[in-house]
C-alpha positions as CSV (number, residue, x, y, z in Angstrom):
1,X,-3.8,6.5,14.4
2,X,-3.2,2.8,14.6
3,X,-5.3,-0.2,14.5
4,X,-4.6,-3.5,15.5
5,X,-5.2,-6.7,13.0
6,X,-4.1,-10.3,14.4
7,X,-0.7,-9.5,15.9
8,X,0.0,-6.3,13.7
9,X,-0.3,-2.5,13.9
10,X,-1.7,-0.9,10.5
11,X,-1.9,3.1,10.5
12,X,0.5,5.7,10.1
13,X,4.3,4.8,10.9
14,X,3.5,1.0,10.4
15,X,4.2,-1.3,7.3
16,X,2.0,-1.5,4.9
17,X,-0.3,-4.4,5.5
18,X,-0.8,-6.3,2.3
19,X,-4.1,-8.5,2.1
20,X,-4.3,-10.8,-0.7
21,X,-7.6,-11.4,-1.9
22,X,-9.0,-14.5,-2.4
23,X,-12.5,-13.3,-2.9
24,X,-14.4,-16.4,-4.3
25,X,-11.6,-17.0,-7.0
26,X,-11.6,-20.4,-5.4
27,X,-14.7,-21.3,-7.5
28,X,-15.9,-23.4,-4.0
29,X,-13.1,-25.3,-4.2
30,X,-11.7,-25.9,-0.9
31,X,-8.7,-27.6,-1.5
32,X,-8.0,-24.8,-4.2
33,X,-8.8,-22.9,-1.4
34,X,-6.3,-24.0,0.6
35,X,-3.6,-23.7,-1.8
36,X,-4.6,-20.2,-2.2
37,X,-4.0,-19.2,1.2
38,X,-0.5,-21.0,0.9
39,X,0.2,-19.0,-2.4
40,X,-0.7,-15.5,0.0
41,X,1.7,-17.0,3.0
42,X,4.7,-17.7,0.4
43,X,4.3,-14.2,-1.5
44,X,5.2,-12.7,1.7
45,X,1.1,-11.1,2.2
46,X,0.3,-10.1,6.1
47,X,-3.2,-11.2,5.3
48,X,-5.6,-13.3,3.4
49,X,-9.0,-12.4,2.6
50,X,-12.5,-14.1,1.4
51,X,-16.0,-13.6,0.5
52,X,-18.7,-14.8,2.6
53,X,-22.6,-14.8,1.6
54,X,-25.5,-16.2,2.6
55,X,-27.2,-16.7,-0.5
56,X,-30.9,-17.0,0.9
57,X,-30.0,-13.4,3.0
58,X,-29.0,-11.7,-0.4
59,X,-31.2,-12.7,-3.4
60,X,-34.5,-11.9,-3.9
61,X,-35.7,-15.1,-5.5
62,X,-36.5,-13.6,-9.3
63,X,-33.0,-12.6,-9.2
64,X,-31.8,-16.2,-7.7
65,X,-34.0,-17.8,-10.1
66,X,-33.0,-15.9,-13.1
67,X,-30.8,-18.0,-16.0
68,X,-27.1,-17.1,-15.7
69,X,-25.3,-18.1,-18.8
70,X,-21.9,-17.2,-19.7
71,X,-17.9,-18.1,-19.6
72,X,-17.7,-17.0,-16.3
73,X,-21.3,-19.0,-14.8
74,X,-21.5,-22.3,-12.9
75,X,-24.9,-22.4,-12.6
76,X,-28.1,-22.2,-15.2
77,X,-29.4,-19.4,-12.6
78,X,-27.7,-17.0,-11.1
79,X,-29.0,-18.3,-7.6
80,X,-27.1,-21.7,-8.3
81,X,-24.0,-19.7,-10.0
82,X,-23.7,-18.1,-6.7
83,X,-24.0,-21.3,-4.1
84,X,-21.8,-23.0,-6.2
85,X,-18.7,-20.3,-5.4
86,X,-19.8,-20.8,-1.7
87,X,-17.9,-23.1,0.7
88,X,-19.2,-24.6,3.5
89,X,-19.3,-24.3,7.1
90,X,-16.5,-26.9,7.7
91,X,-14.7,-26.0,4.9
92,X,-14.4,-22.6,6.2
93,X,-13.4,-23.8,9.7
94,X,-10.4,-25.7,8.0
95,X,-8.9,-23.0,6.3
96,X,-9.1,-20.5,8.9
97,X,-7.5,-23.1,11.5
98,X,-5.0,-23.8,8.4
99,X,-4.0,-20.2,8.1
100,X,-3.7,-20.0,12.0
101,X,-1.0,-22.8,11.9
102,X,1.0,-21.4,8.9
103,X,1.1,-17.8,10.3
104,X,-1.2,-15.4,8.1
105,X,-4.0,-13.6,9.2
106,X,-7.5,-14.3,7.6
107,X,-10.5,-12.9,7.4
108,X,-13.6,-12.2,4.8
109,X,-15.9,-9.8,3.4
110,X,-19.8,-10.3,5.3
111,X,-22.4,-9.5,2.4
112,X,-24.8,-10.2,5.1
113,X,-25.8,-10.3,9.0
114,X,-25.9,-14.1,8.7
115,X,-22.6,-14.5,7.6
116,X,-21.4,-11.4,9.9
117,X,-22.5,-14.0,12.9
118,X,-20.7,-16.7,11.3
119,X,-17.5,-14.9,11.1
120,X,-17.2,-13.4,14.6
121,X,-18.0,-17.2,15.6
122,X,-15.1,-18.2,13.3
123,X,-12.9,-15.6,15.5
124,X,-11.4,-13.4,12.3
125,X,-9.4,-10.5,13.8
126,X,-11.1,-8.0,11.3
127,X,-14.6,-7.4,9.5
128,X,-14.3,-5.8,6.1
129,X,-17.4,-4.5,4.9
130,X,-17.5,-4.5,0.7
131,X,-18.4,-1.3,-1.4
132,X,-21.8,-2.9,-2.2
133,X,-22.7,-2.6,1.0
134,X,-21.8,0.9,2.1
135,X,-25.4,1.6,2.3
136,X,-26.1,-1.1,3.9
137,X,-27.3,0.7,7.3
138,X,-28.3,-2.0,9.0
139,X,-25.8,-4.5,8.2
140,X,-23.3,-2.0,8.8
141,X,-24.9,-1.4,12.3
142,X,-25.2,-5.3,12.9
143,X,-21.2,-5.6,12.5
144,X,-19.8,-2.7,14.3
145,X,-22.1,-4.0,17.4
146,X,-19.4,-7.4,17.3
147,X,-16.7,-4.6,18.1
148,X,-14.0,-5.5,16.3
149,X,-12.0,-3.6,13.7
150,X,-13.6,-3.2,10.6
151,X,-12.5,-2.4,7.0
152,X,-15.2,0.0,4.5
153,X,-14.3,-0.2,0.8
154,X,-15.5,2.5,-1.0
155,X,-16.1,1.9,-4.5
156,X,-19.2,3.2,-6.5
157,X,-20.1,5.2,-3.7
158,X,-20.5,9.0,-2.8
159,X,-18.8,11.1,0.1
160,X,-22.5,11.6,1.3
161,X,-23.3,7.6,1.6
162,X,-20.0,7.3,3.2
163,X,-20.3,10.2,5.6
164,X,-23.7,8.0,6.7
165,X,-21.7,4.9,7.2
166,X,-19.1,6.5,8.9
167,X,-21.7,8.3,11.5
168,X,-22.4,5.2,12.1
169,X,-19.8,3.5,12.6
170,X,-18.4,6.2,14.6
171,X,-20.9,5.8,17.6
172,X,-19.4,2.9,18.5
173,X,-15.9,1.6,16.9
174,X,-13.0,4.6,15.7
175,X,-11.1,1.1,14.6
176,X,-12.0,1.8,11.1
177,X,-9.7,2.0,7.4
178,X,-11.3,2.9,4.7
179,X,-10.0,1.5,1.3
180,X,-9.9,3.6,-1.7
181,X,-11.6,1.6,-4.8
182,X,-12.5,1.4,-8.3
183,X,-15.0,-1.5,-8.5
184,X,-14.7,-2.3,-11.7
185,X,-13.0,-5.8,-12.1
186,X,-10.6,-4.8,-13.9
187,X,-10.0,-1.2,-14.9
188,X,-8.4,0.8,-17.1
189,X,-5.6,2.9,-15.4
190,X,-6.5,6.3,-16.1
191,X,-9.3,5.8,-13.3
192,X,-7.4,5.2,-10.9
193,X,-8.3,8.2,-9.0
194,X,-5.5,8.1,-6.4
195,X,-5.9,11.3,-5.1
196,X,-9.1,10.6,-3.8
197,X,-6.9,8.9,-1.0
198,X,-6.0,12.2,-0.1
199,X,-9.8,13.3,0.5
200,X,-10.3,10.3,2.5
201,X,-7.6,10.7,4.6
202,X,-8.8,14.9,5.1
203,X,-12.5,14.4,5.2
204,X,-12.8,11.1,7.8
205,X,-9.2,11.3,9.6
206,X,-8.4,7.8,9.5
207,X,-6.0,5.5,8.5
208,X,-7.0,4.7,4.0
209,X,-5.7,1.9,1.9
210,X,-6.1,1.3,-1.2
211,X,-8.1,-1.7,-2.9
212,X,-7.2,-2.3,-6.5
213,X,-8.0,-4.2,-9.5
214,X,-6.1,-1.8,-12.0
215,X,-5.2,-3.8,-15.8
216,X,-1.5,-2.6,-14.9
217,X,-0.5,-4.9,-12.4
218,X,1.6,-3.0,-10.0
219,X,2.3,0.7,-11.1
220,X,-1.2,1.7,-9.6
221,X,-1.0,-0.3,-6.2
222,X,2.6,1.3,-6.0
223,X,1.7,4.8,-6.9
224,X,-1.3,4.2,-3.6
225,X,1.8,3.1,-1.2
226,X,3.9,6.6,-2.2
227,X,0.7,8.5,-1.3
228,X,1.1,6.5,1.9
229,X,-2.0,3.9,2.0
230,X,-1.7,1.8,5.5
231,X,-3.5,-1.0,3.5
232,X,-3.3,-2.4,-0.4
233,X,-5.9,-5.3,-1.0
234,X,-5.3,-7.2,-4.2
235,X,-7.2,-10.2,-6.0
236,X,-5.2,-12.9,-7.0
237,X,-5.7,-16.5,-8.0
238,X,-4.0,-19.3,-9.4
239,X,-4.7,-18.8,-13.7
240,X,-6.2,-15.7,-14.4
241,X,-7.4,-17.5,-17.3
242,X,-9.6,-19.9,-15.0
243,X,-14.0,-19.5,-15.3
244,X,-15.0,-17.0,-12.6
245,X,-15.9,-13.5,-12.5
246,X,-13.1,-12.3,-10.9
247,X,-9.8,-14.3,-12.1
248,X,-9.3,-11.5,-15.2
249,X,-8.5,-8.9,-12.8
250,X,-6.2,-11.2,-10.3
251,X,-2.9,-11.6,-10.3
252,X,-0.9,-14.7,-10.5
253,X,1.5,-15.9,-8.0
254,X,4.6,-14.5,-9.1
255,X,2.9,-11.0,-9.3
256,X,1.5,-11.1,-6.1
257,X,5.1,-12.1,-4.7
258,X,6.4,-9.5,-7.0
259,X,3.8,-6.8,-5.5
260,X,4.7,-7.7,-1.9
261,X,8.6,-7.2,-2.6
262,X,8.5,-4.3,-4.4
263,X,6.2,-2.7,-1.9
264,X,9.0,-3.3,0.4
265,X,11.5,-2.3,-1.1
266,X,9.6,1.1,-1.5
267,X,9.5,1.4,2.0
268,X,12.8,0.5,2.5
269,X,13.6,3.6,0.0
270,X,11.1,6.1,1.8
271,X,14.1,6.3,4.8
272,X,14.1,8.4,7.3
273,X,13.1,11.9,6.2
274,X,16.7,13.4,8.2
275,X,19.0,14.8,5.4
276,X,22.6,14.2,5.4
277,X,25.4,12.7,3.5
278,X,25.4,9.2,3.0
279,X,28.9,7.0,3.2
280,X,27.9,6.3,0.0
281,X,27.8,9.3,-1.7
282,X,31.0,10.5,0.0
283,X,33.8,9.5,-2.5
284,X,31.4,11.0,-5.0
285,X,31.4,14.4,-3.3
286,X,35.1,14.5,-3.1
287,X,35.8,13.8,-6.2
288,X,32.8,16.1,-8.4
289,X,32.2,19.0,-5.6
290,X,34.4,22.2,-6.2
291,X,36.7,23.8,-3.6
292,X,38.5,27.0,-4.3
293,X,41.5,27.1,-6.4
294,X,44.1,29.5,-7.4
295,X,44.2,31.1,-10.5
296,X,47.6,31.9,-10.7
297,X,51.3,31.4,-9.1
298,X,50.7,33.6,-5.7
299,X,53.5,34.6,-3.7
300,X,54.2,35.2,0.2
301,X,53.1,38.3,1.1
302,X,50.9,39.2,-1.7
303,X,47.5,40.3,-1.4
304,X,44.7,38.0,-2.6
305,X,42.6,39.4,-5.1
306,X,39.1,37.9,-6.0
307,X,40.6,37.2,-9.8
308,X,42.9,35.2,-8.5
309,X,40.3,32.8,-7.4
310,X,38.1,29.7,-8.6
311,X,36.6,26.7,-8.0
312,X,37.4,23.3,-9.4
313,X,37.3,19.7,-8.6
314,X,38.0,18.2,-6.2
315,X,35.8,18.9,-3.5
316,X,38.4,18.5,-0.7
317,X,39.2,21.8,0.0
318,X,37.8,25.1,0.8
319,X,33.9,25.6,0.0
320,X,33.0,28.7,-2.5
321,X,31.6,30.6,0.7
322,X,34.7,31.2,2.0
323,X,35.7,33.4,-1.3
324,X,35.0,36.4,0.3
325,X,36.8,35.9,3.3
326,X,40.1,35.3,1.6
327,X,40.0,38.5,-0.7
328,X,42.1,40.9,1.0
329,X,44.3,38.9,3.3
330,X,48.1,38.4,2.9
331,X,49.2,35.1,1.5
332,X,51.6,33.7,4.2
333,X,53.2,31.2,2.0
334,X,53.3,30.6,-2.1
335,X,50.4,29.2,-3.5
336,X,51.1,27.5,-7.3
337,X,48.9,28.1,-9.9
338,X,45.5,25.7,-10.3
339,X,45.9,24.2,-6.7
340,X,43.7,24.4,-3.4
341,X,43.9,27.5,-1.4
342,X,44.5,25.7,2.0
343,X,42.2,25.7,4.5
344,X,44.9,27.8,6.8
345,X,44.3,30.5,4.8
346,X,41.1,31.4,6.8
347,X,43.3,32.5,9.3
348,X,46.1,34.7,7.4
């Protein structure tokens, strides 16, 4: 199955698509924004990815009015904390026009129906529904009715909440990947879990990527591309050292460029599947495979005997197979000791 993002196919057969995600590690900066999205176009990503929220839609107001202290907080309450890391309308007009012109597709996470509308105004190519919201009937309902594509992480979640979302999204979009995740920002590596990509893939049948905030830095996201993920979404940011709840389990430019070219060149090495002997490999075969050799000084007219027999390097002459075959006949010319049998012999 293949589903189509922007101007790209993601499913089986298809490059992985690579989203880098900015999430809100642009602390509501927009032009940190902006250089963000460049950072994600230069690393060689197919996509880049934010966080949308409407505040009001998502906090009750004890929660938004509760005090939020901490490294990580820009805000005395968790309600400011939060609109702090959002951007506004405009600003969010700019950057998807901005990733337009430079060539990378964007789109966002809706945490809510409010921002869902906002972001099929916007035009993104691609909804992506966050694990915190797998149970989120409704909203899920409200997005699959703008009929587009749409990504379902799957962190913190159980097969039975996402059998529910998936009945639902089934009735009216089969444009779905689900994203294998850990959300835990970050984790250790042993949690990994990859192998729940396999159950994904068997239990819904549709294309699964993998969504990963792992404390290794690649060996996990690489590990999800050899099961053969359509998708890997990774955080990143500018300093991982920078205030903001996300930015510990982010990589840094250079790793994110590093993640996209070592993704390729894994692909590159997955090949073909046919078998056969590469150019490459053939002055090596020569020289280390064995052909049959004799074993001593054999004369015209003798009969070959299997004692008389071996193999050795190089591998330019006769294969082992053909031992039997040359047991019995007549040798029709001399044959020195510790040399190929010649192929001719075959036919003695």
């Amino acid at each position: 199955m293949k589903i189509k993002i922007g101007s790209k196919f993601v499913g089986d057969g298809c490059p992985c698509y690579i989203v880098a995600e900015v999430g809100i590690n642009h602390n509501g900066q927009f032009n940190l924004a902006k250089k963000l999205i460049d950072v994600a176009k230069n690393a060689g990503a197919d996509a880049v990815k934010f966080q949308k929220r409407d505040i009001d839609s998502l906090l009750t107001k004890e929660l938004a009015d509760r005090p939020y202290y901490g490294d990580n907080s820009f805000g005395e309450t968790y309600g400011e904390h939060r609109r702090k890391l959002e951007l506004s309308e405009q600003e969010w007009r700019k950057l998807f026009a901005h990733s337009k012109e430079i060539g990378i597709d964007f789109f966002a996470s809706a945490w809510d129906k409010k921002s869902a509308d906002f972001l099929d105004e916007l035009g993104v190519p691609v909804f992506k529904i966050p694990s915190a919201d797998v149970t989120n009937l409704p909203l899920i309902e409200h997005i699959c009715r703008k009929n587009k594509p749409i990504i379902l992480s799957t962190g913190m979640t159980t097969l039975e909440e996402i059998d529910e979302a998936m009945e639902i999204i089934r009735k009216h979009n089969m444009q779905v990947i689900l994203l294998h995740c850990i959300s835990a920002y970050p984790f250790d590596d042993y949690l990994s879990n990859l192998n729940v990509i396999h159950t994904l893939k068997e239990r819904y049948n549709v294309p699964v990527g993998y969504s990963g905030h792992e404390k290794s830095g690649h060996v996990v996201t690489l590990g999800a591309v050899v099961l053969g993920v359509c998708m890997v979404e990774r955080h990143f940011t500018i300093d991982h050292l920078m205030p903001g709840p996300d930015h510990a389990a982010s990589l840094e430019p250079l790793g994110l460029a590093g993640l996209v070219e070592d993704i390729r060149k894994l692909e590159s090495a997955f090949g073909d599947g046919k078998k056969s002997i590469l150019e490459c490999e053939s002055l090596v075969r020569a020289k280390l495979t064995k052909s049959i050799v004799t074993t001593r000084h054999i004369k015209a007219g003798e009969i070959i005997r299997a004692e008389d027999l071996t193999m050795k390097s190089p591998g330019t002459g006769l294969k082992a197979k053909y031992i039997p075959t040359l047991v019995g006949k007549k040798a029709r010319q001399d044959m020195e000791r510790d040399t190929l049998v010649p192929k001719e012999a075959l036919e003695w």
